[in-house]
N, C-alpha and C positions, 0 to 999 in steps of 0.2 A: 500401262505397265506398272504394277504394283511392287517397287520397291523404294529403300530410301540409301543406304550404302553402294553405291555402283565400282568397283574396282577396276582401275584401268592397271595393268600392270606392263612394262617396259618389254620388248623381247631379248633374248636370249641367242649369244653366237653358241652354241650350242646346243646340236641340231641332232635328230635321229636318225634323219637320213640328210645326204650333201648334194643331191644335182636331183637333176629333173630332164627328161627323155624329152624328147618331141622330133618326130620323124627322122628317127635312129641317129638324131646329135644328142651328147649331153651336153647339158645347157648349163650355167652358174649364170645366176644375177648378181649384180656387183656395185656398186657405186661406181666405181672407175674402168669400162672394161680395157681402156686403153696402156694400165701398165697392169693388168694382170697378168699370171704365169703364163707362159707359151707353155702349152700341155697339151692334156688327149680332151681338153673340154673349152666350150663355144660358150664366151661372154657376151654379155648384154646386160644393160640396165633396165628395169621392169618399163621402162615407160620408151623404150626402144621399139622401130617397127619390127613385127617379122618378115625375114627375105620372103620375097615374092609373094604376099599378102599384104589387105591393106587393114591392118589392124597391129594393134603393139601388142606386147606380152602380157600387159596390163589388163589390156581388152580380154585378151583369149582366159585369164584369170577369172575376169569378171565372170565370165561365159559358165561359168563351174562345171564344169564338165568334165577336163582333163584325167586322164586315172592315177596321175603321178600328184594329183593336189591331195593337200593332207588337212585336215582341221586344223587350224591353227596351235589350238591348248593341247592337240598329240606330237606338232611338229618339237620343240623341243622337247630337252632330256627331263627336265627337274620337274618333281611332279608335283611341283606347286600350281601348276599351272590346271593338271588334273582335277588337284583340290579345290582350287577355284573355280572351275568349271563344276563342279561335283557341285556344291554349295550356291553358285549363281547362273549355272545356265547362262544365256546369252543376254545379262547384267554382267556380265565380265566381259570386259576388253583388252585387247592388246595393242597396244603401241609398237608397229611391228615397223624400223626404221626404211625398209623393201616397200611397204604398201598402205601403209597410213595408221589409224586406227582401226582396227577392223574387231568386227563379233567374234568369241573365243569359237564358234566352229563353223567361220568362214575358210572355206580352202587354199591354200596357197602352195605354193614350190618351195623348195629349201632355197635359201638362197645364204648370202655375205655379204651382208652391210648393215652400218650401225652407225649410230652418228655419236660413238664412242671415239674421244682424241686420244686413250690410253695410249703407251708408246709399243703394246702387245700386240698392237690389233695390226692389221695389213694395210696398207697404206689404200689398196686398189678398194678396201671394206668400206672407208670413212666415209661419210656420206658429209660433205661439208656445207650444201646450198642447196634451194630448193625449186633452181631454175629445173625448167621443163621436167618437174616430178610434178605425178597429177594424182597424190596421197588418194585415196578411198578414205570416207568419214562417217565410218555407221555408228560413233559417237552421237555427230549432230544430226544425222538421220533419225536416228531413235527417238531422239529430244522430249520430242512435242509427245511422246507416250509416258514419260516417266511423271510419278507425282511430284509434287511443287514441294514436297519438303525432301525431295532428292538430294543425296548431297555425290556428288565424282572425286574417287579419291587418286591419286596419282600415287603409285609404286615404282620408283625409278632414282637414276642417279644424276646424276646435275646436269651433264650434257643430253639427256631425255627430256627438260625442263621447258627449253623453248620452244622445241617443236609441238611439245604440248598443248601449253599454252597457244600456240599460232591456231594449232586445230583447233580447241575448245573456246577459244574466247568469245563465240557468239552461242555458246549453249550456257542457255536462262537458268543453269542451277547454281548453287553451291557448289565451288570449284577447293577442293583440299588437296594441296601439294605436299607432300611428306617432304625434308632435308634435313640432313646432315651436316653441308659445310654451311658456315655460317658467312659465306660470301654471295650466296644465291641473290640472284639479281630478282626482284617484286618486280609484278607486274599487275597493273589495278586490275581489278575482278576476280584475284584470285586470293583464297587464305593460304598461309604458311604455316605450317605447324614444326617445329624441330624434335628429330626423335633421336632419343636419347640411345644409343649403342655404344659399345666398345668396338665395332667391326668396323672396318674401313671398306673393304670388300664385298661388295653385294648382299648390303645391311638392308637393302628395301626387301632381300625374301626373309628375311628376319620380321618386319614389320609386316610382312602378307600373314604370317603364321601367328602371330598376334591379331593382326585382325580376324582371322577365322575362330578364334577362339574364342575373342569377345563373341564375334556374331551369332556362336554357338550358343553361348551363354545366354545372350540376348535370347532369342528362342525357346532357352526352360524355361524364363522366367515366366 
């Protein structure tokens, strides 16, 4: 795999579509399904079995097949994600807090979780631990195809930070963490670099749209 900037970029609770069909229940995935809203739709966490089958939701994900699965870089709104995919193809990845790291046009279900602690977010969204979640990794998957002067850059906000790292720490590249606050906890094998915004607020798609413009640049030269 011939590249050398690999973009990993964080997901987005901000979806184009919100549930997902499976023999006429609609489904939400959730970090917590046990205090989500009693409503007209069927909770589960992706690594939950499904009734009367002996496989989880995860499984039937993997299976790609469903019609209600979306390429990951169309399931949310912002069309940085577009852009990225436009420019890297499946060298972009998503950090998708539901399913692991996964290729930007691996299929998945809409789902609600995040392993954001803002005080916005729904309590039942958070994804707090990572007992019995069984992440998909087509980061370290890929690995062994990417050249050795690779470098993976991380797009994300502090609470995206460790999960990160836990996935990547055994991929043999050049690992680049982008931050902001200057309390971000190091962890050996990876670089830091602090980027410089005024934005408090989802300053990594600030830094995605900079990177795509050097990379552009890089390119004429």
């Amino acid at each position: 795999m011939s590249t050398k900037g690999i973009p990993v970029a964080c997901c987005s609770s901000k979806k184009i579509i919100s549930e997902f069909c499976y023999k006429d229940l609609f489904i939400k995935f959730v970090a917590s399904p046990q205090i989500a809203p009693r409503d007209g739709f069927t909770y589960y966490k992706p690594d939950d079995t499904i009734p009367g089958e002996h496989k989880t939701w995860r499984d039937l994900v993997l299976e790609q097949n469903h019609p209600d699965l979306v390429p990951a870089y169309c399931l949310y709104r912002r069309d940085i994600y577009r852009d990225l995919y436009h420019e890297f193809g499946n060298c972009f990845y998503i950090l998708s807090a539901g399913w692991g790291i996964i290729r930007a046009d691996f299929k998945i279900p809409a789902y609600d979780i995040t392993y954001s602690t803002t005080p916005n977010m729904p309590e039942y969204a958070k994804r707090r631990d990572n007992y019995g979640w069984k992440d998909i990794n087509h980061l370290k998957e890929d690995s062994i195809k990417f050249d050795r002067d690779s470098e993976v850059i991380l797009f994300a906000g502090s609470d995206y930070v460790p999960p990160f790292c836990d996935m990547a720490q055994s991929v043999q590249y050049r690992k680049k963490i982008l931050y902001k606050r200057h309390t971000v906890t190091r962890r050996q094998g990876f670089v830091y670099e602090y980027y410089q915004t005024n934005r408090n607020t989802n300053w990594y798609y600030e830094a995605v749209k900079r990177f795509l413009r050097d990379n552009e640049r890089t390119r004429c030269i």
